[in-house]
N, CA, C and O atoms as a CHARMM CRD file, in Angstrom:
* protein
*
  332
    1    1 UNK  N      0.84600  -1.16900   0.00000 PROA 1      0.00000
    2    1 UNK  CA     0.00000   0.00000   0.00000 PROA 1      0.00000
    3    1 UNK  C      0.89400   1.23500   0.00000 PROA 1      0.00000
    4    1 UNK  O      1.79800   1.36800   0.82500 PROA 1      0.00000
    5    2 UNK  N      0.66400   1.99500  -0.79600 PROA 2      0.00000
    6    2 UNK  CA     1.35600   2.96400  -0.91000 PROA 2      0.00000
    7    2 UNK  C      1.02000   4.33600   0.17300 PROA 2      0.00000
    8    2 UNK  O     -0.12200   4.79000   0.24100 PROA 2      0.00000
    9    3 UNK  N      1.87500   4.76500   0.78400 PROA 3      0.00000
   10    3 UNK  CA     1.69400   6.31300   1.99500 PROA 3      0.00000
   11    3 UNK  C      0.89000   5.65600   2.56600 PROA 3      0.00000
   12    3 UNK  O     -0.09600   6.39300   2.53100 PROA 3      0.00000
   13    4 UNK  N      0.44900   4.30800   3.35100 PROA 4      0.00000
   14    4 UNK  CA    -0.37300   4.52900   3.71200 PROA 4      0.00000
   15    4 UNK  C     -1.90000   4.92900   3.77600 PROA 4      0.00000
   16    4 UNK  O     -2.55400   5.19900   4.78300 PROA 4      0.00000
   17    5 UNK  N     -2.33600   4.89900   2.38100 PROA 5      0.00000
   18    5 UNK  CA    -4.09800   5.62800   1.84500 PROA 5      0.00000
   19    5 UNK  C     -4.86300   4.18000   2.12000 PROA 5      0.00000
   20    5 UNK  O     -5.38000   3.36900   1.35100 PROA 5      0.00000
   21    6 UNK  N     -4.73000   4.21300   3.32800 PROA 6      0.00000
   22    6 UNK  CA    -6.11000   3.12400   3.49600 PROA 6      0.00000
   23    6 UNK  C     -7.46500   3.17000   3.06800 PROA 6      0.00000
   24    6 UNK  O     -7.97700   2.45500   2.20700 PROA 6      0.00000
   25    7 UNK  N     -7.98400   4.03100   3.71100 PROA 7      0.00000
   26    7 UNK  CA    -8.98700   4.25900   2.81900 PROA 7      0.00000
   27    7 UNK  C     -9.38800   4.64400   0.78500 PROA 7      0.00000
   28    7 UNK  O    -10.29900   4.38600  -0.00100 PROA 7      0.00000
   29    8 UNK  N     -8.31200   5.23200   0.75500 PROA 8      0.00000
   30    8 UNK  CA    -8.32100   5.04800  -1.01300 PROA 8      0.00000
   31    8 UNK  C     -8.50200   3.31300  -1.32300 PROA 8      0.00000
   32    8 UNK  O     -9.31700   2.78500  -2.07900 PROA 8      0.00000
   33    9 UNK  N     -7.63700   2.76800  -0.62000 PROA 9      0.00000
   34    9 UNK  CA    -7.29100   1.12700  -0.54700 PROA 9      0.00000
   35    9 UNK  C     -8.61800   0.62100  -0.21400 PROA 9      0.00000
   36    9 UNK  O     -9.35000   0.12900  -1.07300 PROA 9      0.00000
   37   10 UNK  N     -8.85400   0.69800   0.66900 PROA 10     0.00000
   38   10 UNK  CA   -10.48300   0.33200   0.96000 PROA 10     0.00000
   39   10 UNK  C    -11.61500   0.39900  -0.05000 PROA 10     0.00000
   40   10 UNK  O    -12.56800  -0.37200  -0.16900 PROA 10     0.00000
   41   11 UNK  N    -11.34300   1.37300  -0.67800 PROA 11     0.00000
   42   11 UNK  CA   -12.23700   2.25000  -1.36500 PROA 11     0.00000
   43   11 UNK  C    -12.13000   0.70500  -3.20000 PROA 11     0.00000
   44   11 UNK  O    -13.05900   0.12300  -3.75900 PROA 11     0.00000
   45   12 UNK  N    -10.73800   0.64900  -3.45600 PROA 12     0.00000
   46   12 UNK  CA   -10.52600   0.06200  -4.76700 PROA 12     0.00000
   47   12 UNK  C    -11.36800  -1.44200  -4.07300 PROA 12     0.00000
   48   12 UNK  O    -12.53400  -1.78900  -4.25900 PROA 12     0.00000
   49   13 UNK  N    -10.13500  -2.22000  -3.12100 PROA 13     0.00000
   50   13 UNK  CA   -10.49500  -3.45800  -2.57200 PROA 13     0.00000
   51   13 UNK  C    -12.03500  -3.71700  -2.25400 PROA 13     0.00000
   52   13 UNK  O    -12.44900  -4.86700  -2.40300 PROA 13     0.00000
   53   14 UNK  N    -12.65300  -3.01500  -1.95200 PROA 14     0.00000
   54   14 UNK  CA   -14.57300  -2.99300  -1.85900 PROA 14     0.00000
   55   14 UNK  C    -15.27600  -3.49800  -3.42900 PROA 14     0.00000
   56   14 UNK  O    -15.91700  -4.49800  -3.75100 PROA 14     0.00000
   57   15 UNK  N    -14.80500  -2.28000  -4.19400 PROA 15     0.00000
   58   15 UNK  CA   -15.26200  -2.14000  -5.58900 PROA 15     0.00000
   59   15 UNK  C    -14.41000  -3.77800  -6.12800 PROA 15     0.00000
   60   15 UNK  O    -15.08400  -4.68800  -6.61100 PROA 15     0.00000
   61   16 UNK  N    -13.20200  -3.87400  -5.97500 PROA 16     0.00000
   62   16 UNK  CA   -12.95300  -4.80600  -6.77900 PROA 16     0.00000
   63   16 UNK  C    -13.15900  -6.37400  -5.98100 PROA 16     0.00000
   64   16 UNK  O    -12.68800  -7.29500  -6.64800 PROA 16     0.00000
   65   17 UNK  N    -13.60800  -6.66600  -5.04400 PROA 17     0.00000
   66   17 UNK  CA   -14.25200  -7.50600  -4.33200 PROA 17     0.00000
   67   17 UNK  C    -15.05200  -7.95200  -4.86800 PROA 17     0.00000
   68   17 UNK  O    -15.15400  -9.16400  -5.06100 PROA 17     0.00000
   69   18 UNK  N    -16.12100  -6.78800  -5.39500 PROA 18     0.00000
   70   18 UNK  CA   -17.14800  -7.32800  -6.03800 PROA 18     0.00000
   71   18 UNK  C    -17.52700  -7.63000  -7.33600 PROA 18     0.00000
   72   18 UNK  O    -18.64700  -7.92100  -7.75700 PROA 18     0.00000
   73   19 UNK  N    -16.39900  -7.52400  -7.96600 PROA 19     0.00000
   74   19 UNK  CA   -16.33000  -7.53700  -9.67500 PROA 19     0.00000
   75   19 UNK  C    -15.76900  -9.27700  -9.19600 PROA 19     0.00000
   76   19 UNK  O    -16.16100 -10.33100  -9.69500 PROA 19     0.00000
   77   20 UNK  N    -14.83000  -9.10000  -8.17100 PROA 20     0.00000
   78   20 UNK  CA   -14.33900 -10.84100  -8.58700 PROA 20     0.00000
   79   20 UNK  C    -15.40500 -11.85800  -8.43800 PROA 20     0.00000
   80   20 UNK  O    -15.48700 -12.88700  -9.11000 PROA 20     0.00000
   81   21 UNK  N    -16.29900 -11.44200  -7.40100 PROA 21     0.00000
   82   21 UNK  CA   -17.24400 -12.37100  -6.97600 PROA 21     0.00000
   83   21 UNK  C    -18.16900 -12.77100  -8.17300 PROA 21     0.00000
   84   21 UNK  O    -18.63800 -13.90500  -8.26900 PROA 21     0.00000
   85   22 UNK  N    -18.50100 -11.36700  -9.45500 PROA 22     0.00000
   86   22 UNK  CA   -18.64100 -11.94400 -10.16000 PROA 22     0.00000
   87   22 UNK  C    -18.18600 -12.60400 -11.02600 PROA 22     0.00000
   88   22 UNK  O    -19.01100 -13.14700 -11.76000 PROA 22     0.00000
   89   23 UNK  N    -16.76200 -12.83200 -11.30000 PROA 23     0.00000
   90   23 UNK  CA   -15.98700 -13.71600 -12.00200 PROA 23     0.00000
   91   23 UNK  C    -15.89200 -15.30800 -11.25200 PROA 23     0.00000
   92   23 UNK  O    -15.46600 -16.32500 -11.79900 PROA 23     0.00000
   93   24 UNK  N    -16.37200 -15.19700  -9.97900 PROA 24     0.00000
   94   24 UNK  CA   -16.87400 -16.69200  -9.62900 PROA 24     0.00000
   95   24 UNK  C    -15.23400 -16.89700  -8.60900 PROA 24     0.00000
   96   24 UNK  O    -14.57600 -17.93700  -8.58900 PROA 24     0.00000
   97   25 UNK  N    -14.93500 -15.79000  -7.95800 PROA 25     0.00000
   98   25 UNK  CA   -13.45900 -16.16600  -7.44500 PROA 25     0.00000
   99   25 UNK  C    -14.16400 -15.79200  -6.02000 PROA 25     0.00000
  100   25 UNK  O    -15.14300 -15.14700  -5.64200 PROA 25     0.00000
  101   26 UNK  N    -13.21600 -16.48600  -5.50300 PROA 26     0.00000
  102   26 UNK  CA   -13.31900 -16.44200  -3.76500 PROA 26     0.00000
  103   26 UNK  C    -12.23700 -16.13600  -3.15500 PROA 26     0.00000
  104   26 UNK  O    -11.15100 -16.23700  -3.72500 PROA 26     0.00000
  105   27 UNK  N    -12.32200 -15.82700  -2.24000 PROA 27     0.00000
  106   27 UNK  CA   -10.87500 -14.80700  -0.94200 PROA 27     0.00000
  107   27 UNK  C    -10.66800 -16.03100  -0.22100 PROA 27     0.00000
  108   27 UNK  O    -11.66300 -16.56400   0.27100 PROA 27     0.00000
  109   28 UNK  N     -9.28400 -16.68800  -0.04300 PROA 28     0.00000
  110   28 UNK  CA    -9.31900 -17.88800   0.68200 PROA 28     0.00000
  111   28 UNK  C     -8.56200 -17.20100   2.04600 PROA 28     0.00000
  112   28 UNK  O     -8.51900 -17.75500   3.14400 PROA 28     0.00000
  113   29 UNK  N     -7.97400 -15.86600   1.72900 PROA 29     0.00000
  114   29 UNK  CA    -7.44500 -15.62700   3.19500 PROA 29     0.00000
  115   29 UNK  C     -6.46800 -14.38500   2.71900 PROA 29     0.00000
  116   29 UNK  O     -5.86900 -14.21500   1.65800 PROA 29     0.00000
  117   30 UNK  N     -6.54500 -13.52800   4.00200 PROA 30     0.00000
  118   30 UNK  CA    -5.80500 -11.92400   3.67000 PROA 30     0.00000
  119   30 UNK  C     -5.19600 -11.77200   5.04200 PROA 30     0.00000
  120   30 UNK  O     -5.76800 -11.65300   6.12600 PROA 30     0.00000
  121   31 UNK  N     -4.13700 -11.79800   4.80700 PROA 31     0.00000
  122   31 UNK  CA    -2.73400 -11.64400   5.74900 PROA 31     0.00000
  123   31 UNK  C     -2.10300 -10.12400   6.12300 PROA 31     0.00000
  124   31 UNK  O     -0.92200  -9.96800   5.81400 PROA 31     0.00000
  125   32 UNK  N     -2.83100  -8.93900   6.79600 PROA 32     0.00000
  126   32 UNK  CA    -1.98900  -7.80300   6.97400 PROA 32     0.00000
  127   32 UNK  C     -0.58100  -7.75500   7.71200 PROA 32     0.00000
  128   32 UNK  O     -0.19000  -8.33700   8.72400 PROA 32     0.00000
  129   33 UNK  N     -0.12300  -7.09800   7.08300 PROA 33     0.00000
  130   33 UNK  CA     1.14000  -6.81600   7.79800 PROA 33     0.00000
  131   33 UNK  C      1.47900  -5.11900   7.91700 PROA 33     0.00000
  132   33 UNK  O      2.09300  -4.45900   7.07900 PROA 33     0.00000
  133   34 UNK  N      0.93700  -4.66200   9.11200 PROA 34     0.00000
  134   34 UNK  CA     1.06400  -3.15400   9.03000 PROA 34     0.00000
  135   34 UNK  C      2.34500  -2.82300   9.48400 PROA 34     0.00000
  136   34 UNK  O      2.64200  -1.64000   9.65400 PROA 34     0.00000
  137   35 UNK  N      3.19800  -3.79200   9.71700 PROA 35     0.00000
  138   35 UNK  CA     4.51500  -3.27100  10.37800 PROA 35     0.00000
  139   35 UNK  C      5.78300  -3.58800   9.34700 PROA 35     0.00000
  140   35 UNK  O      6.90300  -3.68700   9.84900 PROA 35     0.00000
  141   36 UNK  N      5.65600  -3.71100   8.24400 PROA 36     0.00000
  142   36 UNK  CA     6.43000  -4.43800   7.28600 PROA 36     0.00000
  143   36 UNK  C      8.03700  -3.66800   7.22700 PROA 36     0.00000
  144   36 UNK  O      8.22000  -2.45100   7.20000 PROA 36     0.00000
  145   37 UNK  N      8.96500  -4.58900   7.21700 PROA 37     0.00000
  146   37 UNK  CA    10.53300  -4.74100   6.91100 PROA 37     0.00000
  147   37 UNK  C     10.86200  -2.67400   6.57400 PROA 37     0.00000
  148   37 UNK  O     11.62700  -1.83800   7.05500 PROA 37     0.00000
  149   38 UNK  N      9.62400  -2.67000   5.36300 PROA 38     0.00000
  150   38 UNK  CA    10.03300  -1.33900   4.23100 PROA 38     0.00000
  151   38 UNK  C      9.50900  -0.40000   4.78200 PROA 38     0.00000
  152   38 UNK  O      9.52100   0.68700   4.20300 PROA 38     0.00000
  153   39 UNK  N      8.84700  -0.54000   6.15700 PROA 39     0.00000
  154   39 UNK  CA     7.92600   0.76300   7.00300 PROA 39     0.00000
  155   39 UNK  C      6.66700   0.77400   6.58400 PROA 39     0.00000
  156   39 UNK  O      5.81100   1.04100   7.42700 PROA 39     0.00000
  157   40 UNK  N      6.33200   0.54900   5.47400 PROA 40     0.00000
  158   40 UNK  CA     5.12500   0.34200   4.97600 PROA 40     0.00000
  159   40 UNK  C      3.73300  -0.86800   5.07500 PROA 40     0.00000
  160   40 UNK  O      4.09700  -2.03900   5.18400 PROA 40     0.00000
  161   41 UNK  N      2.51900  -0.66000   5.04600 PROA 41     0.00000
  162   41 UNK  CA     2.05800  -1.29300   5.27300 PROA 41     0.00000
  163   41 UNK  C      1.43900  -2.82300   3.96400 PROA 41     0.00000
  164   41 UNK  O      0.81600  -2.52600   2.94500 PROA 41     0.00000
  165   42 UNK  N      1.63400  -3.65800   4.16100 PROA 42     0.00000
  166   42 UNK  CA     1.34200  -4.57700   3.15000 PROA 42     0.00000
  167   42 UNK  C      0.00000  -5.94900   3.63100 PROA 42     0.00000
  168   42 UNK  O     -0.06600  -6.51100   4.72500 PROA 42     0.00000
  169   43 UNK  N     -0.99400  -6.19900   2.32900 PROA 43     0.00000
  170   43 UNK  CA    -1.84900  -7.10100   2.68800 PROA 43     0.00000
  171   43 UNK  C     -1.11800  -7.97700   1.41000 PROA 43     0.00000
  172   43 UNK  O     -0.37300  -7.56300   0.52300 PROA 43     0.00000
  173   44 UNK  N     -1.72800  -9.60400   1.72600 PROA 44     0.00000
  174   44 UNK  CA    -1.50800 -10.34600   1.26900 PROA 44     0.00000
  175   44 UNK  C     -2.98400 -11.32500   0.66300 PROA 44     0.00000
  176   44 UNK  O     -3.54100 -12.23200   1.28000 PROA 44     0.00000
  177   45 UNK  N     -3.24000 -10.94200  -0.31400 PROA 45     0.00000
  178   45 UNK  CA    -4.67700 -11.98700  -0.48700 PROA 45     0.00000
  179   45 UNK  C     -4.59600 -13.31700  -1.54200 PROA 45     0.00000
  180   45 UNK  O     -4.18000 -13.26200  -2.70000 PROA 45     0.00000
  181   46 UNK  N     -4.88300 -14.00200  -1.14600 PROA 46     0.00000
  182   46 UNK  CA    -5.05100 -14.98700  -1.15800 PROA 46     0.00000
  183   46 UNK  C     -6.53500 -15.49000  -2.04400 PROA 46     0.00000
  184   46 UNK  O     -7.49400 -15.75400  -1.31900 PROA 46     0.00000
  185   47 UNK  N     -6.72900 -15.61800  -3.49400 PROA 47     0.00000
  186   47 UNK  CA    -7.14700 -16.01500  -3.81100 PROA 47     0.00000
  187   47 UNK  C     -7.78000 -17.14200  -4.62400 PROA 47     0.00000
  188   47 UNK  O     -7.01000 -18.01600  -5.01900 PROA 47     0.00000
  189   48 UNK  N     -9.30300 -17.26300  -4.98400 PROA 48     0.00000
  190   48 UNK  CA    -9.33600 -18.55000  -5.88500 PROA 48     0.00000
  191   48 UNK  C    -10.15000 -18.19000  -6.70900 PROA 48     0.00000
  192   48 UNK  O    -11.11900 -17.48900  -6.41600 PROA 48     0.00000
  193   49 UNK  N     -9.69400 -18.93000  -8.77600 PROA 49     0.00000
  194   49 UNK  CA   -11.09200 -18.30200  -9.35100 PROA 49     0.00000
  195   49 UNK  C    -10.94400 -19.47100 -10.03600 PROA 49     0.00000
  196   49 UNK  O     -9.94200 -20.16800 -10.19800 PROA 49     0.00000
  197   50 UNK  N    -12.60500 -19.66200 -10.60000 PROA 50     0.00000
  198   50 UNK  CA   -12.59700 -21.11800 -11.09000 PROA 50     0.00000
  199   50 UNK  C    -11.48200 -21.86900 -12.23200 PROA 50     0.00000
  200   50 UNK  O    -11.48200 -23.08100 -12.44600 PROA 50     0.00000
  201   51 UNK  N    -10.80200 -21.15200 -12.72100 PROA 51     0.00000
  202   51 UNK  CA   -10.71100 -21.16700 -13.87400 PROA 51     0.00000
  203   51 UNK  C     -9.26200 -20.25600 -14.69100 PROA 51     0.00000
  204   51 UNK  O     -9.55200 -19.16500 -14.20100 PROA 51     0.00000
  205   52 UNK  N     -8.50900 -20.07400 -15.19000 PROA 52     0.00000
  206   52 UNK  CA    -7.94000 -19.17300 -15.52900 PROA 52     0.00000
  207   52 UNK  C     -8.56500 -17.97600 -16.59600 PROA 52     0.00000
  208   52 UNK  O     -8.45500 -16.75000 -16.58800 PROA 52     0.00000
  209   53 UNK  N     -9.18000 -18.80000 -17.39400 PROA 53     0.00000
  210   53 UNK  CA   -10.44800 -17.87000 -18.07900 PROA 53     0.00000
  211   53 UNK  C    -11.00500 -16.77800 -17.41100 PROA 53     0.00000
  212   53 UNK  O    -10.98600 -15.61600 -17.81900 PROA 53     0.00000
  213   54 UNK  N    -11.54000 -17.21300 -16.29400 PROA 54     0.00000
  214   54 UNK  CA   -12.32100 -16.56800 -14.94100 PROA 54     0.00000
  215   54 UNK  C    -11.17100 -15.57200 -14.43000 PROA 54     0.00000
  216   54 UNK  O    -11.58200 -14.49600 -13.99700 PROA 54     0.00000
  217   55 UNK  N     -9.87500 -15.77200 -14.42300 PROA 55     0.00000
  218   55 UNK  CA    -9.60400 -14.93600 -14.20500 PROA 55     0.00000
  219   55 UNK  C     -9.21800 -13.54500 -14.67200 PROA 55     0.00000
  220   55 UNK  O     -9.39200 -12.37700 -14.32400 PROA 55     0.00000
  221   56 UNK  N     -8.55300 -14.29800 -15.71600 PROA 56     0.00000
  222   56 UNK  CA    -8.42800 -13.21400 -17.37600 PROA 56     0.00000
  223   56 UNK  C     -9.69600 -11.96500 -17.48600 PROA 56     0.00000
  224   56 UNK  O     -9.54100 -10.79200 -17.82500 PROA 56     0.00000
  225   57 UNK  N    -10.82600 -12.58200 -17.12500 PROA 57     0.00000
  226   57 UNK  CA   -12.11900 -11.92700 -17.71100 PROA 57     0.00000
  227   57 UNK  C    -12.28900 -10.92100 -16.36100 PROA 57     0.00000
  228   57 UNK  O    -12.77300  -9.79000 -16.39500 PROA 57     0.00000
  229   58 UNK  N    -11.86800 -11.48300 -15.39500 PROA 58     0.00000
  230   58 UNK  CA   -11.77100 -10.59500 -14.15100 PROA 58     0.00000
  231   58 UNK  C    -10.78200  -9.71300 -14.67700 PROA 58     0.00000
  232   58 UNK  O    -11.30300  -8.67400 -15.08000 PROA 58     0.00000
  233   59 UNK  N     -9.59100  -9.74600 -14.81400 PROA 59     0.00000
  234   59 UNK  CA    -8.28100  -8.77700 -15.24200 PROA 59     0.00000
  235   59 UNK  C     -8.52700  -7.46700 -16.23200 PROA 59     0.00000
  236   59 UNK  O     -8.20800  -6.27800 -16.25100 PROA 59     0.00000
  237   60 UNK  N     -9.27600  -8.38500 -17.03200 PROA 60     0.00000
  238   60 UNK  CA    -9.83600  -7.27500 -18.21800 PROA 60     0.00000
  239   60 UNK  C    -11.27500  -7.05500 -18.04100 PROA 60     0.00000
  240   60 UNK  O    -11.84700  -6.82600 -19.10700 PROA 60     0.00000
  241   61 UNK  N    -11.95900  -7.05800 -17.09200 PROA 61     0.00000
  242   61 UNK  CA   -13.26300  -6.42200 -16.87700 PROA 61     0.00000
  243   61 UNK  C    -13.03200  -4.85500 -16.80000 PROA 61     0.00000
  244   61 UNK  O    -12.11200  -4.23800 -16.26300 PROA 61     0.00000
  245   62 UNK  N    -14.27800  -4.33500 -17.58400 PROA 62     0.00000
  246   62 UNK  CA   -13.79100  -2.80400 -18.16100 PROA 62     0.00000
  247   62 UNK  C    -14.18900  -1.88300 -16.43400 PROA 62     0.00000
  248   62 UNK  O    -13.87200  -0.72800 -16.15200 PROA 62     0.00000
  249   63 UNK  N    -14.97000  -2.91000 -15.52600 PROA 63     0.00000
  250   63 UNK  CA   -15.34100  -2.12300 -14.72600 PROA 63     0.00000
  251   63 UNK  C    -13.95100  -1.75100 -13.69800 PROA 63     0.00000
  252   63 UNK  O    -13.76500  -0.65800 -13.16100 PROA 63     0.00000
  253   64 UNK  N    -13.21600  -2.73700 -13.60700 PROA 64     0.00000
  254   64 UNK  CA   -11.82700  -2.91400 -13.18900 PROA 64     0.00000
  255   64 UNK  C    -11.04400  -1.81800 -13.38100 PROA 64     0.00000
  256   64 UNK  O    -10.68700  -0.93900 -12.59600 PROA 64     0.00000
  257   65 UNK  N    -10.75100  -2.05700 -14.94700 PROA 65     0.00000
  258   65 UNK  CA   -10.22800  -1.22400 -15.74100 PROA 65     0.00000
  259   65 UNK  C    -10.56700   0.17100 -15.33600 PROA 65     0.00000
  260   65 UNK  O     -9.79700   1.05600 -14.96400 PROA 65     0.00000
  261   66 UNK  N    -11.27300   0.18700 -15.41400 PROA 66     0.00000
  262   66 UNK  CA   -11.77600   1.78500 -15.55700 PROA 66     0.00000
  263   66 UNK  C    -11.54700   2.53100 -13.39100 PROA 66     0.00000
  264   66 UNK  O    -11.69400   3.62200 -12.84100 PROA 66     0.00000
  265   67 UNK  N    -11.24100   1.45800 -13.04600 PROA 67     0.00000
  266   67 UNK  CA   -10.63800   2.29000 -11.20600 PROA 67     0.00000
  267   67 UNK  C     -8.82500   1.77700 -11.80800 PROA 67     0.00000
  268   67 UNK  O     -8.02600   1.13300 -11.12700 PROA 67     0.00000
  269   68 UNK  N     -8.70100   2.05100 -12.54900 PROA 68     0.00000
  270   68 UNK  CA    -6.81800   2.06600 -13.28700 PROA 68     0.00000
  271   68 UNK  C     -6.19500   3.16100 -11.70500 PROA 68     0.00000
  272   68 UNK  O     -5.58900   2.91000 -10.66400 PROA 68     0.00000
  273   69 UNK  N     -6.72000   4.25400 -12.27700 PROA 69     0.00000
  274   69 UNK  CA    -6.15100   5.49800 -11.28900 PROA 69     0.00000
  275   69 UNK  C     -5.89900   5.15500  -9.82500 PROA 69     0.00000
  276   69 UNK  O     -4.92300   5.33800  -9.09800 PROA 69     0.00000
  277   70 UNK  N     -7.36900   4.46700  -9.58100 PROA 70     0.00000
  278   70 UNK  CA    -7.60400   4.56200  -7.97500 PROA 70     0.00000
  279   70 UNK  C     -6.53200   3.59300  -7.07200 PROA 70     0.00000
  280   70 UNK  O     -6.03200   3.53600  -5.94900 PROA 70     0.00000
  281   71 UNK  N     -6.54000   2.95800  -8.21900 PROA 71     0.00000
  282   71 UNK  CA    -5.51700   1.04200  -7.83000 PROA 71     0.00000
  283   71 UNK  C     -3.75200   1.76300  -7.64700 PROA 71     0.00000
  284   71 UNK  O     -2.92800   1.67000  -6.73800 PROA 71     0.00000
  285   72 UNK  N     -3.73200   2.56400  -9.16300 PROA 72     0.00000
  286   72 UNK  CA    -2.10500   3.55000  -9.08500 PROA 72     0.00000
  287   72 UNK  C     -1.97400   4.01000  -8.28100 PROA 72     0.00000
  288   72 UNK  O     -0.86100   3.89300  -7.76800 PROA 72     0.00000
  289   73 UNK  N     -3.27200   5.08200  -7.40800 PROA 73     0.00000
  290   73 UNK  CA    -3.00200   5.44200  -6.29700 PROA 73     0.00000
  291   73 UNK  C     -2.56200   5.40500  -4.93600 PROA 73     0.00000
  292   73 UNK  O     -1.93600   6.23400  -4.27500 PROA 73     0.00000
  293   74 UNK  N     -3.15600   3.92500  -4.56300 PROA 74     0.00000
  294   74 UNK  CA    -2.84200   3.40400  -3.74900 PROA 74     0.00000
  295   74 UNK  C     -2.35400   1.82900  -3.36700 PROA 74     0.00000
  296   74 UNK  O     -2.30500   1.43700  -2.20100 PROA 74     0.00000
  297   75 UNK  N     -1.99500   0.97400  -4.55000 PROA 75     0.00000
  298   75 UNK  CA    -1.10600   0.09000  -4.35100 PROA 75     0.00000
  299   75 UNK  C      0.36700  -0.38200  -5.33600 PROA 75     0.00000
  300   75 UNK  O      0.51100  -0.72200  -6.51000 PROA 75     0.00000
  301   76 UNK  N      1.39100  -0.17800  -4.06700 PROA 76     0.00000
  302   76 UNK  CA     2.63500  -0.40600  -4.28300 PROA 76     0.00000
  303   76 UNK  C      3.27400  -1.12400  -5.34400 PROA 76     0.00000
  304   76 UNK  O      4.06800  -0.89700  -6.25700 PROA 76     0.00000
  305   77 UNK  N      2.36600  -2.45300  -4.68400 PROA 77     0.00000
  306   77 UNK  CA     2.93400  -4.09000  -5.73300 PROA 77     0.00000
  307   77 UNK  C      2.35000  -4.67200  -6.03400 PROA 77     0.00000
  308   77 UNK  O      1.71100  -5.07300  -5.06000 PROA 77     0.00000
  309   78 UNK  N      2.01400  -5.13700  -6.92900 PROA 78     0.00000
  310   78 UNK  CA     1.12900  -6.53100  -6.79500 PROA 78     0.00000
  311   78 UNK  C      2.36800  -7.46600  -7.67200 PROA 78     0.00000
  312   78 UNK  O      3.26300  -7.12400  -8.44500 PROA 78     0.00000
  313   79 UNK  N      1.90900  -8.83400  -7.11200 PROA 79     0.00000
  314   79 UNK  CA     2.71500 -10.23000  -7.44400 PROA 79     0.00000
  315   79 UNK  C      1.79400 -11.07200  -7.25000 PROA 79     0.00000
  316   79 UNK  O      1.24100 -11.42800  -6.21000 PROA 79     0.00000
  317   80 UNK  N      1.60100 -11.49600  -8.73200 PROA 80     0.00000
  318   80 UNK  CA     0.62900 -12.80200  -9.20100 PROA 80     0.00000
  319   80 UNK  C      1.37600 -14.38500  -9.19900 PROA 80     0.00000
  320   80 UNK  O      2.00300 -14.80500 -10.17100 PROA 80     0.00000
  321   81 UNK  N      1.22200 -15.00200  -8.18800 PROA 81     0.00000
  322   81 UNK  CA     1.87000 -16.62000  -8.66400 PROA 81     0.00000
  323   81 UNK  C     -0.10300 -17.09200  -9.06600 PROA 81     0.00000
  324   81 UNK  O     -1.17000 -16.76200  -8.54800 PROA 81     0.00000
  325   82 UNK  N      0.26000 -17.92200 -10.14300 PROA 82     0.00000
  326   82 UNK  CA    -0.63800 -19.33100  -9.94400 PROA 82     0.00000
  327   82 UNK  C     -0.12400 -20.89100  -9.63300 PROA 82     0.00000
  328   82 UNK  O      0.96200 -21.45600  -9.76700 PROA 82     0.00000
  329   83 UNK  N     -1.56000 -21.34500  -9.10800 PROA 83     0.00000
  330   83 UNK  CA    -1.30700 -22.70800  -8.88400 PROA 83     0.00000
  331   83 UNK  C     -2.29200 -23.37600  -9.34200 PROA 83     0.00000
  332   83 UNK  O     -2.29700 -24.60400  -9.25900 PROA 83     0.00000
């Protein structure tokens, strides 16, 4: 998370919560770490979507797309493994 904008963060993670749910993905588990190594604060989520399709269509959902800014605003990193 970048400076700290939790609430900006809140604000994307809400909205995009609910775009995944409709891509059929589920939250298997979210790990904060507000005290992290870099001073900064970092979450870790943990997800599942049926499908890689499912997820793609999540990635490029225009509703997604279109909070581009809000996501720049307030997160640092993201790092995708699959399994």
């Amino acid at each position: 998370m970048k400076d700290a904008r939790y609430e900006q963060f809140r604000a994307f993670e809400d909205a995009a919560s609910l775009i995944m749910a409709r891509h059929g993905a589920k939250v298997v588990s979210v790990i904060q770490t507000h005290e992290a190594t870099d001073g900064g604060p970092h979450e870790t989520h943990v997800l599942e979507f049926p499908n890689n399709a499912a997820f793609d269509a999540y990635r490029t959902d225009p509703e997604l797309v279109s909070m581009a800014a809000l996501r720049e605003a307030c997160i640092a990193k993201t790092d995708i493994e699959y399994s």
